[in-house]
mmCIF file of the C-alpha atoms, coordinates in Angstrom:
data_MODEL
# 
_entry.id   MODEL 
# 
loop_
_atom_site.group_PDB 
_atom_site.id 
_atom_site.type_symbol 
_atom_site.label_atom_id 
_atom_site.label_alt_id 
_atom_site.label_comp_id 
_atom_site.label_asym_id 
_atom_site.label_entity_id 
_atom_site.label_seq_id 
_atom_site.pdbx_PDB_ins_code 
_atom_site.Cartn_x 
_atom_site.Cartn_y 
_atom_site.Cartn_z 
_atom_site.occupancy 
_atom_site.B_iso_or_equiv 
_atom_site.pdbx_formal_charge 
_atom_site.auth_seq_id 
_atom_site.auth_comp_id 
_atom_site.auth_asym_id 
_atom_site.auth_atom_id 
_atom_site.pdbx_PDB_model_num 
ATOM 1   C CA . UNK A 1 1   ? 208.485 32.560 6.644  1.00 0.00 ? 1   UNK A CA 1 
ATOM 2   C CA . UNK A 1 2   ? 210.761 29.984 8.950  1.00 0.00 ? 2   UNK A CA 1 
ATOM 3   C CA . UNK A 1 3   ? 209.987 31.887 12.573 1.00 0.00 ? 3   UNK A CA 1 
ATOM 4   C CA . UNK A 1 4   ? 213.193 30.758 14.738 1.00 0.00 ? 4   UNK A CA 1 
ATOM 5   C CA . UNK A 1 5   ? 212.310 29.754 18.889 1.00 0.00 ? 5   UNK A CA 1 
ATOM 6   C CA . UNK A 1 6   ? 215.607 28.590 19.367 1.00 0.00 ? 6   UNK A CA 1 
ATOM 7   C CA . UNK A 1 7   ? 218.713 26.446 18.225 1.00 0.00 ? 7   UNK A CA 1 
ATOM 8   C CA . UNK A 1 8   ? 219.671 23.232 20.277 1.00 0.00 ? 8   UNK A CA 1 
ATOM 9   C CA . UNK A 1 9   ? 222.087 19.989 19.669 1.00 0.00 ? 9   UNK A CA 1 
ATOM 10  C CA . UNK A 1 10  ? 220.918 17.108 17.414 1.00 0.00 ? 10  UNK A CA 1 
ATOM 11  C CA . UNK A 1 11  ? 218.917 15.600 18.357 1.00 0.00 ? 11  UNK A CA 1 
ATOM 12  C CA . UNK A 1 12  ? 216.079 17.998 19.610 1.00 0.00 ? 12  UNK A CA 1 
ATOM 13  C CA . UNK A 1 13  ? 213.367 17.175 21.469 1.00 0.00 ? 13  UNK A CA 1 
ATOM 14  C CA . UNK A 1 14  ? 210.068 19.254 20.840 1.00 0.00 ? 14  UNK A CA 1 
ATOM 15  C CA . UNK A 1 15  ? 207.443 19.844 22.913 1.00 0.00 ? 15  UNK A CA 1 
ATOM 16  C CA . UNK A 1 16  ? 204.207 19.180 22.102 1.00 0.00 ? 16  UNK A CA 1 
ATOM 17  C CA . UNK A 1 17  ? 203.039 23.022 21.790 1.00 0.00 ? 17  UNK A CA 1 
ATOM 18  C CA . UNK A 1 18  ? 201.723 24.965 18.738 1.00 0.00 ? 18  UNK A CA 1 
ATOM 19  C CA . UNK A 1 19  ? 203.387 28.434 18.101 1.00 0.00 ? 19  UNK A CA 1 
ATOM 20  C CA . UNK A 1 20  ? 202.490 31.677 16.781 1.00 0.00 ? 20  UNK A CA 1 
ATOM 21  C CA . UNK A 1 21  ? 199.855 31.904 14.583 1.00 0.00 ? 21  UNK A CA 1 
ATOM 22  C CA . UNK A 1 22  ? 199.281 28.454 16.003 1.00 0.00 ? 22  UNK A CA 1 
ATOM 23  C CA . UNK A 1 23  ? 201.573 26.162 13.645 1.00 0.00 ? 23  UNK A CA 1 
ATOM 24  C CA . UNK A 1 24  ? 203.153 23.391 15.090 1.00 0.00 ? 24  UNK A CA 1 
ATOM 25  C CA . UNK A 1 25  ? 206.881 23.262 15.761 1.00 0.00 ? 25  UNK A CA 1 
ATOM 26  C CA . UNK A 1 26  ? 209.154 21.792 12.826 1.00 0.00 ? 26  UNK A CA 1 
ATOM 27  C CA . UNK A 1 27  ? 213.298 21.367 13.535 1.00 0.00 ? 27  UNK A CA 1 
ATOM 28  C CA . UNK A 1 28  ? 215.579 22.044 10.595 1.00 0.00 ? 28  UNK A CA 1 
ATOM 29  C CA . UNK A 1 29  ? 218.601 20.170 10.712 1.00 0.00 ? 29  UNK A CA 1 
ATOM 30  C CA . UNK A 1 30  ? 221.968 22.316 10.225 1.00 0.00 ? 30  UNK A CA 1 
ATOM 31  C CA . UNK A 1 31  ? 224.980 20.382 10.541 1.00 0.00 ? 31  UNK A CA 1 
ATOM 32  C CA . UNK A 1 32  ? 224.828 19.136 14.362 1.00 0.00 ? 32  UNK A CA 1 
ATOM 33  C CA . UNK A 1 33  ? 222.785 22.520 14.906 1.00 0.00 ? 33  UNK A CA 1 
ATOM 34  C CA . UNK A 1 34  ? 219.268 21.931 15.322 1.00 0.00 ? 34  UNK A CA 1 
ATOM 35  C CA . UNK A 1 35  ? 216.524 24.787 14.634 1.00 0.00 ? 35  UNK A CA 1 
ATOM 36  C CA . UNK A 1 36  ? 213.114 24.891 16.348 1.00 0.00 ? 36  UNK A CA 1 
ATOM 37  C CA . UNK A 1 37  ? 211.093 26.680 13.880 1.00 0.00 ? 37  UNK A CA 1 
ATOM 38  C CA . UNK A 1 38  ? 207.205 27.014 13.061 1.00 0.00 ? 38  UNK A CA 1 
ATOM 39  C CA . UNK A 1 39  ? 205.999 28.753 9.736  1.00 0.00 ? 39  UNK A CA 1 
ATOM 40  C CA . UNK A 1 40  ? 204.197 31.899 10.074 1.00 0.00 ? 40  UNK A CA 1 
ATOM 41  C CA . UNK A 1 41  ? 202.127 34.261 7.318  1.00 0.00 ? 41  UNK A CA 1 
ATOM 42  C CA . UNK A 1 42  ? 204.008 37.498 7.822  1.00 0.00 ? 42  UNK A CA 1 
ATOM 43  C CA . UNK A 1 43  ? 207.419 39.028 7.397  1.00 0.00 ? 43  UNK A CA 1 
ATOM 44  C CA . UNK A 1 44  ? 206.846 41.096 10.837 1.00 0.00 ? 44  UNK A CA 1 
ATOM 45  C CA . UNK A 1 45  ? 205.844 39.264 13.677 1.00 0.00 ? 45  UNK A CA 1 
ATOM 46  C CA . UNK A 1 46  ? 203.914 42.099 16.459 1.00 0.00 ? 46  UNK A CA 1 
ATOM 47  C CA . UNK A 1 47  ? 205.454 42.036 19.989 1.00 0.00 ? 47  UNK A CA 1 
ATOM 48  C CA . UNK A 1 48  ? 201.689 41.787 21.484 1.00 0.00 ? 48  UNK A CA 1 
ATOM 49  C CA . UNK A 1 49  ? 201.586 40.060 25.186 1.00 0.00 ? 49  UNK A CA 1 
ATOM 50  C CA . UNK A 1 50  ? 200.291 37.003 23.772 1.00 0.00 ? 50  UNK A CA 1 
ATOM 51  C CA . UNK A 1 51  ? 202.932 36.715 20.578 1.00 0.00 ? 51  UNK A CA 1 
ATOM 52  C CA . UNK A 1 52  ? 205.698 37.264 23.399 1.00 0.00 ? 52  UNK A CA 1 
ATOM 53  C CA . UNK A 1 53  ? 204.670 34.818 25.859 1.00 0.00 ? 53  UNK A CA 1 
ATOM 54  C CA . UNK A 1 54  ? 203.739 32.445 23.856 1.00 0.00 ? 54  UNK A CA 1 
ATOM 55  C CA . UNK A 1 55  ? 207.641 32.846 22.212 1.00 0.00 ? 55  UNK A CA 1 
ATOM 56  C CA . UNK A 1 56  ? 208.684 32.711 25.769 1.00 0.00 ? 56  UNK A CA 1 
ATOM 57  C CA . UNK A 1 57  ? 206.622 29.264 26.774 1.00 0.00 ? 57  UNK A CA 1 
ATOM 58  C CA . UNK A 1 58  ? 208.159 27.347 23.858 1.00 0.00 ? 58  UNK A CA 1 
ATOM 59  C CA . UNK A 1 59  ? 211.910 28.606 24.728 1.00 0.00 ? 59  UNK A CA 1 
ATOM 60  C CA . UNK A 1 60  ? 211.249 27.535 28.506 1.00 0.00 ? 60  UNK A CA 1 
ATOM 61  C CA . UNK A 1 61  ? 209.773 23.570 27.671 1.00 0.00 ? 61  UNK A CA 1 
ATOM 62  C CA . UNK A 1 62  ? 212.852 23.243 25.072 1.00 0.00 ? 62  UNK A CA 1 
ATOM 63  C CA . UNK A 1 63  ? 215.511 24.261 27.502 1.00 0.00 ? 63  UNK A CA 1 
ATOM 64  C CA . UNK A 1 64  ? 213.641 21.942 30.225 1.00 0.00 ? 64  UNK A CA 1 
ATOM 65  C CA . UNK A 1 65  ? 213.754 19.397 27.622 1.00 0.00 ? 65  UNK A CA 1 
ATOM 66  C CA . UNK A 1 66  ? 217.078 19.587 25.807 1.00 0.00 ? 66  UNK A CA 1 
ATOM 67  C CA . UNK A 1 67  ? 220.693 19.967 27.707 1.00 0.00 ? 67  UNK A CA 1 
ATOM 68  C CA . UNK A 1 68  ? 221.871 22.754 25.801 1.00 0.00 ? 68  UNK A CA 1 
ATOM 69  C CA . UNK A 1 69  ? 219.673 25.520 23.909 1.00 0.00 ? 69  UNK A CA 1 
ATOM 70  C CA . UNK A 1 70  ? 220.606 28.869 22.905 1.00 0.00 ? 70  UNK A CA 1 
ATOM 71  C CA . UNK A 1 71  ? 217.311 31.229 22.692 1.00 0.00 ? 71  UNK A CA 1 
ATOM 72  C CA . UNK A 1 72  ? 216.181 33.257 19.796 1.00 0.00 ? 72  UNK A CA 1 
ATOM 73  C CA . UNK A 1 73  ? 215.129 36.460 20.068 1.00 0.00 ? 73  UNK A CA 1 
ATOM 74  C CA . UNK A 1 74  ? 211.822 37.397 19.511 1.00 0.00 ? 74  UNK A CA 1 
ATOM 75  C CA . UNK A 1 75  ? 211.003 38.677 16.180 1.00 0.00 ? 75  UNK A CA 1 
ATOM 76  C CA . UNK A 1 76  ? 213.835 36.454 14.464 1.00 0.00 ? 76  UNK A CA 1 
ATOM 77  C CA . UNK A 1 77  ? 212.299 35.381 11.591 1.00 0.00 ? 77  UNK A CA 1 
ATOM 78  C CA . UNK A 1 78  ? 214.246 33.980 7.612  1.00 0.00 ? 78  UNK A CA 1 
ATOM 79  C CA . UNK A 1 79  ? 212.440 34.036 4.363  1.00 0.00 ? 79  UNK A CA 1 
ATOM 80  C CA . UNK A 1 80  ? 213.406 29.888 4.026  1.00 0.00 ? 80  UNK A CA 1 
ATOM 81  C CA . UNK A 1 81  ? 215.192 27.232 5.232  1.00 0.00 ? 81  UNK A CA 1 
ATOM 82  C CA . UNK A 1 82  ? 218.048 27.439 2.886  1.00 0.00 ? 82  UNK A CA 1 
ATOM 83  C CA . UNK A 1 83  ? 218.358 30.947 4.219  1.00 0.00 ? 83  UNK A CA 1 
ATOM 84  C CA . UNK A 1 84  ? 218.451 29.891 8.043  1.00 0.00 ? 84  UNK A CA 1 
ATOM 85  C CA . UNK A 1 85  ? 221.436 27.096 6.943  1.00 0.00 ? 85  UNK A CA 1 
ATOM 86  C CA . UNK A 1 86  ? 222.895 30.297 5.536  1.00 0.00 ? 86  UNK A CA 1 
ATOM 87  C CA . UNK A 1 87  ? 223.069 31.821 8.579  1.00 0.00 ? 87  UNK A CA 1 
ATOM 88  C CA . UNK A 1 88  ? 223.905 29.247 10.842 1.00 0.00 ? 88  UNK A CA 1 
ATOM 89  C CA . UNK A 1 89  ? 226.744 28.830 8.548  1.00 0.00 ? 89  UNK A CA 1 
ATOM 90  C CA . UNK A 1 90  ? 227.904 31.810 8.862  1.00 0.00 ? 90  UNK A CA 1 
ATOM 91  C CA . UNK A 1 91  ? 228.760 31.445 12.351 1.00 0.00 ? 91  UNK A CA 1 
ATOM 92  C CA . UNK A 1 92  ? 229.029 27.687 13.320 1.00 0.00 ? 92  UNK A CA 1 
ATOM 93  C CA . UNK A 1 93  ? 231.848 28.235 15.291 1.00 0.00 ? 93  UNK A CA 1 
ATOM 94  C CA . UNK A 1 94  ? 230.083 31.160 17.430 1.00 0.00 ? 94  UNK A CA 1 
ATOM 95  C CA . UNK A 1 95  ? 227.102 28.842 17.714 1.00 0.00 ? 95  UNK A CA 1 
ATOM 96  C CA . UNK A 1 96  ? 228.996 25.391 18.988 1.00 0.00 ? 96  UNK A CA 1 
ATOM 97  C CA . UNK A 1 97  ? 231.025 27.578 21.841 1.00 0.00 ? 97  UNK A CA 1 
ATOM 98  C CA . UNK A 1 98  ? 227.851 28.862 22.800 1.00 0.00 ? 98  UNK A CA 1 
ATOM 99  C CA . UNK A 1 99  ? 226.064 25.239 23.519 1.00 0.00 ? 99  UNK A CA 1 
ATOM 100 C CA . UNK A 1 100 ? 228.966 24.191 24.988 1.00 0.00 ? 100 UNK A CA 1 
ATOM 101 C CA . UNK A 1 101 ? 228.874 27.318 27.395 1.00 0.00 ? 101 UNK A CA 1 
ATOM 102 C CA . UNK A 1 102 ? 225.277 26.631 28.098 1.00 0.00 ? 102 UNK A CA 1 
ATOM 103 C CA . UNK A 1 103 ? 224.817 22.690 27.865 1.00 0.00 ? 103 UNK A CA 1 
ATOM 104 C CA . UNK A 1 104 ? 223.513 21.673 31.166 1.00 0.00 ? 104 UNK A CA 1 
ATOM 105 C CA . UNK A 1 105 ? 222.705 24.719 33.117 1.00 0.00 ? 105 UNK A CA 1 
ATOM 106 C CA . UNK A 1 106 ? 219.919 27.115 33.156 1.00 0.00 ? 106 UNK A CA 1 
ATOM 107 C CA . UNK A 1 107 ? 220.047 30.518 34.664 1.00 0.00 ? 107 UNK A CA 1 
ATOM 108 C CA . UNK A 1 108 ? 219.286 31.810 37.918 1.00 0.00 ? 108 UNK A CA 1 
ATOM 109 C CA . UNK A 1 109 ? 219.019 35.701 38.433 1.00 0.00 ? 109 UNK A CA 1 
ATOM 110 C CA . UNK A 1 110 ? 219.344 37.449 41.820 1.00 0.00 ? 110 UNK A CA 1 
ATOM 111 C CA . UNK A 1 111 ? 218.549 40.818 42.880 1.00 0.00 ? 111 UNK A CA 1 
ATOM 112 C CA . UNK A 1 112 ? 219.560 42.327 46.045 1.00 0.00 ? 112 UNK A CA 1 
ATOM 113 C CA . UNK A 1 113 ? 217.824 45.134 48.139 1.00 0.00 ? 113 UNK A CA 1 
ATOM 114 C CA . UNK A 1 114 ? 219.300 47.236 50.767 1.00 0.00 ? 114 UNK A CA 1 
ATOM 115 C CA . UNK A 1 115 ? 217.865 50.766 52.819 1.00 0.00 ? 115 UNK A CA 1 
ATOM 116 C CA . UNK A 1 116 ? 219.684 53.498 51.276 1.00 0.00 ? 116 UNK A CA 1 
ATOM 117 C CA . UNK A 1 117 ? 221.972 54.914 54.004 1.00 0.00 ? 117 UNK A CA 1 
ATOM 118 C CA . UNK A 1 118 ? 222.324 58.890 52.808 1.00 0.00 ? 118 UNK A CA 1 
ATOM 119 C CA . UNK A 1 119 ? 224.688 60.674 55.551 1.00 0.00 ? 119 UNK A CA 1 
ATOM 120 C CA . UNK A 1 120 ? 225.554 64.064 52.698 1.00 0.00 ? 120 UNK A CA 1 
ATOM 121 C CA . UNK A 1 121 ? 225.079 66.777 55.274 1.00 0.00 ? 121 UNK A CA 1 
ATOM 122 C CA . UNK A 1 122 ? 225.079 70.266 53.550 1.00 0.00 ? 122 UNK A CA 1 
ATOM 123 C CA . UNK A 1 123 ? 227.842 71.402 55.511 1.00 0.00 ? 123 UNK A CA 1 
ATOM 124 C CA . UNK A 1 124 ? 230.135 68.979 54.232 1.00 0.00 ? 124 UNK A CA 1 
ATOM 125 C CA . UNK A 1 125 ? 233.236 70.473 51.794 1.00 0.00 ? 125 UNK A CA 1 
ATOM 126 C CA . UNK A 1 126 ? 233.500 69.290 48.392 1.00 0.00 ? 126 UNK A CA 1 
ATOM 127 C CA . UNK A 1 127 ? 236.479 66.592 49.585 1.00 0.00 ? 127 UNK A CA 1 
ATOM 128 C CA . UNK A 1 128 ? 234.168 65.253 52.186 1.00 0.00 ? 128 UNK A CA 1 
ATOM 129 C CA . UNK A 1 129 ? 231.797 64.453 50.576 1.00 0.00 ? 129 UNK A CA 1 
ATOM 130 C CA . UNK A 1 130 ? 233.446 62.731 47.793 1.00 0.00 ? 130 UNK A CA 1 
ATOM 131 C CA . UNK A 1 131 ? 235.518 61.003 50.608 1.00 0.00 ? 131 UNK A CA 1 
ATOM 132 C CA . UNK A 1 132 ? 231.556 59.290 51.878 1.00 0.00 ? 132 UNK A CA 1 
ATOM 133 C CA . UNK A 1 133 ? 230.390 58.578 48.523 1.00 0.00 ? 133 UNK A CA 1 
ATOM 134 C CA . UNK A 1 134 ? 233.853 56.730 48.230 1.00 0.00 ? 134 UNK A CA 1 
ATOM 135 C CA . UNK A 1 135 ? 233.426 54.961 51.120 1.00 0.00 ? 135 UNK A CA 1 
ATOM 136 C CA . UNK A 1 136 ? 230.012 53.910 51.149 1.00 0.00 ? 136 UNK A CA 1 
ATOM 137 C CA . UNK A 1 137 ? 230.980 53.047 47.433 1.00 0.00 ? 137 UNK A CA 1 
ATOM 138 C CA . UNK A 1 138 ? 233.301 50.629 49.155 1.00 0.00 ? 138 UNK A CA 1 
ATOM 139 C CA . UNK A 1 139 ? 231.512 48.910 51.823 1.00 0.00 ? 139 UNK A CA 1 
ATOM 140 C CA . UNK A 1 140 ? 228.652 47.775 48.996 1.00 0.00 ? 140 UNK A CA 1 
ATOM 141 C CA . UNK A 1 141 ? 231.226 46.227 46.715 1.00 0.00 ? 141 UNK A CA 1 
ATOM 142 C CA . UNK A 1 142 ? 232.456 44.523 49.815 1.00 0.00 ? 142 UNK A CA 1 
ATOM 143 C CA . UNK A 1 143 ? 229.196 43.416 50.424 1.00 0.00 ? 143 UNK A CA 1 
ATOM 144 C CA . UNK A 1 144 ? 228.096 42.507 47.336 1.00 0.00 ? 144 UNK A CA 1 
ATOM 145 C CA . UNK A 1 145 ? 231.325 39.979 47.087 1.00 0.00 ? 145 UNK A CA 1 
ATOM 146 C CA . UNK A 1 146 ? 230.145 38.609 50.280 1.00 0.00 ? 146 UNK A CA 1 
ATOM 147 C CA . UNK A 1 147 ? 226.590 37.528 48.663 1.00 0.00 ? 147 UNK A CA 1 
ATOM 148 C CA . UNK A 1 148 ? 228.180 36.648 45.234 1.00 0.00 ? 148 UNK A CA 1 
ATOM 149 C CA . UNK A 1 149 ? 230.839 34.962 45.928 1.00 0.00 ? 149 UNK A CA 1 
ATOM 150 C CA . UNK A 1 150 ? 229.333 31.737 47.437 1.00 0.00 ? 150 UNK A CA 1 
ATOM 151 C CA . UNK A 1 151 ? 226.690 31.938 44.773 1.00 0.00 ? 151 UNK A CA 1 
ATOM 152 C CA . UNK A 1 152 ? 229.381 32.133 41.991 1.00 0.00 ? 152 UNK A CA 1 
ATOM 153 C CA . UNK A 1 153 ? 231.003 29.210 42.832 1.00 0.00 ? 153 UNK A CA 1 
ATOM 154 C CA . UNK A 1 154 ? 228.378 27.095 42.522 1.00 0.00 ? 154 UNK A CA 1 
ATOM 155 C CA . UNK A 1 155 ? 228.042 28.537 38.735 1.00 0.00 ? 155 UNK A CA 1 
ATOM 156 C CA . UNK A 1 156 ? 229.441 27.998 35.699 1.00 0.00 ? 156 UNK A CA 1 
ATOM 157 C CA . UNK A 1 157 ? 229.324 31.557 34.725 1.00 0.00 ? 157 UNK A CA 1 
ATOM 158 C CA . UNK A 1 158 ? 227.929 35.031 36.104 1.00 0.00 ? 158 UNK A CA 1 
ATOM 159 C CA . UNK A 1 159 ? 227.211 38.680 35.182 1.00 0.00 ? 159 UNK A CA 1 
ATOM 160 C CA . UNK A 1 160 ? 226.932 40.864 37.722 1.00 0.00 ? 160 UNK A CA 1 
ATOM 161 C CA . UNK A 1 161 ? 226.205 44.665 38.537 1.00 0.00 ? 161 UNK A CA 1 
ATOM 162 C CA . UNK A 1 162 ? 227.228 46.300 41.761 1.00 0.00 ? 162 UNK A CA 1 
ATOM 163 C CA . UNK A 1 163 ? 224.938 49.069 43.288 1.00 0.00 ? 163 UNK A CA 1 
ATOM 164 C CA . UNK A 1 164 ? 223.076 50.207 40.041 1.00 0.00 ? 164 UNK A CA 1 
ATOM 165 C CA . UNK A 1 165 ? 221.444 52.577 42.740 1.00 0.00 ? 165 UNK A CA 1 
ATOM 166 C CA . UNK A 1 166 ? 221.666 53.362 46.147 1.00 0.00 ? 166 UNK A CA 1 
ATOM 167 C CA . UNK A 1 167 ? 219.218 51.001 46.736 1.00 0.00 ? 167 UNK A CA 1 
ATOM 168 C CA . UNK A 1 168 ? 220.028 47.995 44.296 1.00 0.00 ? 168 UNK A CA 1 
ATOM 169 C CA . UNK A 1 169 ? 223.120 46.757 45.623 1.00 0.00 ? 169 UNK A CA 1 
ATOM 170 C CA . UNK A 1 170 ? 223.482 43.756 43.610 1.00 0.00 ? 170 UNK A CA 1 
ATOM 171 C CA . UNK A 1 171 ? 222.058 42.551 40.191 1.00 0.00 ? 171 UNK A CA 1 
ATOM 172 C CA . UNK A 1 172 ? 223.121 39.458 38.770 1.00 0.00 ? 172 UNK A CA 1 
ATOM 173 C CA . UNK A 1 173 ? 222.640 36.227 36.517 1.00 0.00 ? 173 UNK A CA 1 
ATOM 174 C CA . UNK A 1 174 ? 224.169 32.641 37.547 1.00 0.00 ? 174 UNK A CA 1 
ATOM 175 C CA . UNK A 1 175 ? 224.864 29.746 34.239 1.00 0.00 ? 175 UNK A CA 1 
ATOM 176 C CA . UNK A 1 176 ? 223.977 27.096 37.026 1.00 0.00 ? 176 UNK A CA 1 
ATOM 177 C CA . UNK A 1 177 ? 224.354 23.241 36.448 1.00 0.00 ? 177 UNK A CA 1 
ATOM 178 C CA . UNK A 1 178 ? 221.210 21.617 36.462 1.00 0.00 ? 178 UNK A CA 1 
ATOM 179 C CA . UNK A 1 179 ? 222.351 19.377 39.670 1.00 0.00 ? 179 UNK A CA 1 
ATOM 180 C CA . UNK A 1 180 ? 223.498 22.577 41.337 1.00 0.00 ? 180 UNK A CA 1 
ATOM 181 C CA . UNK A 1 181 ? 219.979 24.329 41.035 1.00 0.00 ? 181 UNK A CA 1 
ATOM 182 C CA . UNK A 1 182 ? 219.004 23.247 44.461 1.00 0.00 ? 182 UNK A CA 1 
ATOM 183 C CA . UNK A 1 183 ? 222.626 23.659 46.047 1.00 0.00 ? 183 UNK A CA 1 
ATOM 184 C CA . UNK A 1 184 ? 222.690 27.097 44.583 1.00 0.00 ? 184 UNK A CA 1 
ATOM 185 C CA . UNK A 1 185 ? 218.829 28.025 46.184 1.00 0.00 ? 185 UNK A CA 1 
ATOM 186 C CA . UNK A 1 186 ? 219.503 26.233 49.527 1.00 0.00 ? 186 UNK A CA 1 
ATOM 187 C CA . UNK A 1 187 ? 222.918 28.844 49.462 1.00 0.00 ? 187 UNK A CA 1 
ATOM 188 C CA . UNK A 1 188 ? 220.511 32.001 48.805 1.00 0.00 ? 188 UNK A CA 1 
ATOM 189 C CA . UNK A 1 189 ? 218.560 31.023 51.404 1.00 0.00 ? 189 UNK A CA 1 
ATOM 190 C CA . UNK A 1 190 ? 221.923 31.071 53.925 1.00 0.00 ? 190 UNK A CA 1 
ATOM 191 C CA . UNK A 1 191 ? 222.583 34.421 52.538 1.00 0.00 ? 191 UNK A CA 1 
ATOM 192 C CA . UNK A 1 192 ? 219.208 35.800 53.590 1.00 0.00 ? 192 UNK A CA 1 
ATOM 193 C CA . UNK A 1 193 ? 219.379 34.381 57.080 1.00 0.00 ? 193 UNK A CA 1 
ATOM 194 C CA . UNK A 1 194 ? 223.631 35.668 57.699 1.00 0.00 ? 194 UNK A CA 1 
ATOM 195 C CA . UNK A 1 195 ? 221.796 38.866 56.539 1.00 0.00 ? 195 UNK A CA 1 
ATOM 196 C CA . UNK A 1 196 ? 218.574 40.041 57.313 1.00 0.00 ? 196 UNK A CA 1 
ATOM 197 C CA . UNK A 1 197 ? 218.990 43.909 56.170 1.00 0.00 ? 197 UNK A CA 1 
ATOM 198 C CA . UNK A 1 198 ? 219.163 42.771 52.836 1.00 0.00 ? 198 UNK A CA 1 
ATOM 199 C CA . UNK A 1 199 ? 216.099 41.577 50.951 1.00 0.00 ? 199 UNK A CA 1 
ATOM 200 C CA . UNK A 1 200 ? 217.065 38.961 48.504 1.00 0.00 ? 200 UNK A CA 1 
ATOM 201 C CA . UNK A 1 201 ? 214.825 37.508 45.051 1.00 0.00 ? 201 UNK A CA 1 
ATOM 202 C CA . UNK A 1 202 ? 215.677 34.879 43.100 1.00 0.00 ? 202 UNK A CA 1 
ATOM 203 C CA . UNK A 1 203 ? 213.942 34.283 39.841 1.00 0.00 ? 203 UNK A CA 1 
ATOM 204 C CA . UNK A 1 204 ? 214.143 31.408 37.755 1.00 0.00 ? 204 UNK A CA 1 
ATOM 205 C CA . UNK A 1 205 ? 215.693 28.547 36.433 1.00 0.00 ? 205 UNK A CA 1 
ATOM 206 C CA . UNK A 1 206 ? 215.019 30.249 33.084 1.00 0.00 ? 206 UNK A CA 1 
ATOM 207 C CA . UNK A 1 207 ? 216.796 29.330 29.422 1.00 0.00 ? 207 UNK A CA 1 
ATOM 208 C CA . UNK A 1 208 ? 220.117 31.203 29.325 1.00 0.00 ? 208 UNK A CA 1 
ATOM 209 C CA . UNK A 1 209 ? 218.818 34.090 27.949 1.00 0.00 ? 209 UNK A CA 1 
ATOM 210 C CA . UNK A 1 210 ? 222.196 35.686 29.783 1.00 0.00 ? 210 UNK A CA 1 
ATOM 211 C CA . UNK A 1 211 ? 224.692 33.965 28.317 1.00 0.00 ? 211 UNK A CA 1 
ATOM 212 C CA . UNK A 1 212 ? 223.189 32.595 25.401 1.00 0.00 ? 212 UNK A CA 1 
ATOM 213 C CA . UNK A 1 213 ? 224.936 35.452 23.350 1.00 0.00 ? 213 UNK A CA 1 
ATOM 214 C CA . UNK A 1 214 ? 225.934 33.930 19.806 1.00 0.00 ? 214 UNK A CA 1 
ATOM 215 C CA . UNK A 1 215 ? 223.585 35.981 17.347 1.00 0.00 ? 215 UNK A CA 1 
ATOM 216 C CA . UNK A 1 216 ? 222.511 34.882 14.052 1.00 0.00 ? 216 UNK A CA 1 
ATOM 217 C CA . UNK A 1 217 ? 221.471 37.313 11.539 1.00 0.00 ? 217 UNK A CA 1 
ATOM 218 C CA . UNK A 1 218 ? 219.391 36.876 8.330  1.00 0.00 ? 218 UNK A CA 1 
ATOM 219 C CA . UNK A 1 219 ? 221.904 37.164 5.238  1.00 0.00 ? 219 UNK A CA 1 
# 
């Protein structure tokens, strides 16, 4: 069976890593679309630690060594190669506006603490207290804009999430331009300093795993 790590522009460069079951990696060539494939013994592939990271090590060197990659995900595995061209045919289109989207950035992700402010007093009517959670409801969207917004800018695309809990007030992923990685961290670290009652982590550059979102499936 073809095992798929992930699909990239012609022409691919491959690192020099074995994958699962350690087989080296092999590209099949599909039409402009290049797939990063090793063989492997069984139908089913495990999601053990090891199978994952190693899954995950060989997606990281390609996108640090190709300009645009779009990620497989794990598990993603077609009986031949004929049947992976089948595939890939099947949604070309879907594919190439994907590596566009992606082709020189990697993703940055950002998560955003804050202390929970709870002022519910029991006393308060059913309006009033509505009124607070409406309020405070307010003041972390506002707040969360203030830390996105400079962030965003320097990105060529974002999801976000705004106060997932009382705690979280902002979740999000940044498509940043490779030249704008440092730009982007050096702006984080502005953010932290402007506000200190917010503790901020940023993870990455990682593949796009985000925005990577073009899906092939085995026909």
């Amino acid at each position: 069976m073809l095992y798929l790590y992930a699909l990239t522009e012609h022409p691919a460069v491959v690192p020099q890593m074995v994958g699962l079951e350690e087989t080296p990696l092999t590209v099949e060539r599909l039409d402009g679309i290049e797939a990063v494939v090793g063989l492997v013994s069984h139908e089913r592939i495990e999601a053990s630690e090891e199978a994952v990271l190693t899954h995950a090590r060989i997606v990281d060197e390609l996108a640090t060594l190709n300009e645009a990659v779009l990620p497989a995900r794990f598990g993603r595995g077609y009986p031949d190669a004929e049947a992976l061209r089948d595939a890939v045919t099947e949604q070309a289109d879907a594919l190439g506006q994907a590596l566009d989207r992606v082709r020189g950035c990697l993703e940055l992700g950002l998560r955003v603490l804050t202390q929970p402010t709870d002022t519910d007093s029991p006393s308060q009517s059913g309006r009033e207290y509505m009124v607070g959670r409406l309020d405070r409801r307010r003041q972390a969207e506002r707040l969360a804009d203030e830390v996105h917004a400079p962030l965003a800018a320097l990105a060529r695309a974002e999801t976000r999430t705004v106060a997932a809990t009382p705690q979280l007030l902002l979740s999000a992923a940044y498509l940043v331009p490779r030249e704008a990685l440092e730009p982007f961290q050096s702006a984080v670290e502005e953010i932290e300093t402007a506000h200190p009652e917010l503790s901020l982590a940023c993870t990455g550059p990682w593949p796009p795993y985000s925005f990577a979102t073009a899906e092939i499936e085995p026909q």
